[in-house]
N, C-alpha and C positions, 0 to 999 in steps of 0.2 A: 504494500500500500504506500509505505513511503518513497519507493520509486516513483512512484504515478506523479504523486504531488511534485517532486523533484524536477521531473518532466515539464509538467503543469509550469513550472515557477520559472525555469528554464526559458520555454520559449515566451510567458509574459515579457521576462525582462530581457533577454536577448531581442527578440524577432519586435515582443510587440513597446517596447520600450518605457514599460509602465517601470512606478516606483516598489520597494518591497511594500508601503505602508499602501499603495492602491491595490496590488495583490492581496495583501489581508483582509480590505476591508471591502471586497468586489464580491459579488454575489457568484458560485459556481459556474451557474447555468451561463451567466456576461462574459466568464471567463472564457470559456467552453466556445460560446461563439463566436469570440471573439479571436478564438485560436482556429474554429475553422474556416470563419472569413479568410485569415490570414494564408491556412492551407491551399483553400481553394483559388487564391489570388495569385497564387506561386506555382501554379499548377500540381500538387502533393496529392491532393484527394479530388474526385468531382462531386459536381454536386449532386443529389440525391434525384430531385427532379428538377427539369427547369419547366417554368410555370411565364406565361404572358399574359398580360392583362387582359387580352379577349378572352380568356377562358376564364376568367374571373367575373366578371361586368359583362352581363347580356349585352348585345349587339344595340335592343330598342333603349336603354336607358344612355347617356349621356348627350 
């Protein structure tokens, strides 16, 4: 487990260049995202789906 976090803490302050004190006080899930934004931007992982906004918003409303 404490590898994970290690990990975790790693690419915060390396990649995404927060401080230790906004890692501690950052919510998981923010973190999480915000590492696989980062993935995804560097090409590391894809994304799950990719989603357009016509498939969201019917055609007749806007």
């Amino acid at each position: 487990m404490v590898v994970v976090f290690t990990r975790i803490t790693y690419h915060a302050r390396s990649h995404l260049n927060l401080r230790p004190t906004e890692i501690d006080l950052m919510v998981f899930g923010e973190l999480f995202d915000l590492i696989e934004c980062w993935r995804q931007e560097r090409g590391i992982s894809q994304s799950y789906r990719e989603t357009f906004i016509d498939e969201i918003i019917p055609a007749g409303l806007g």
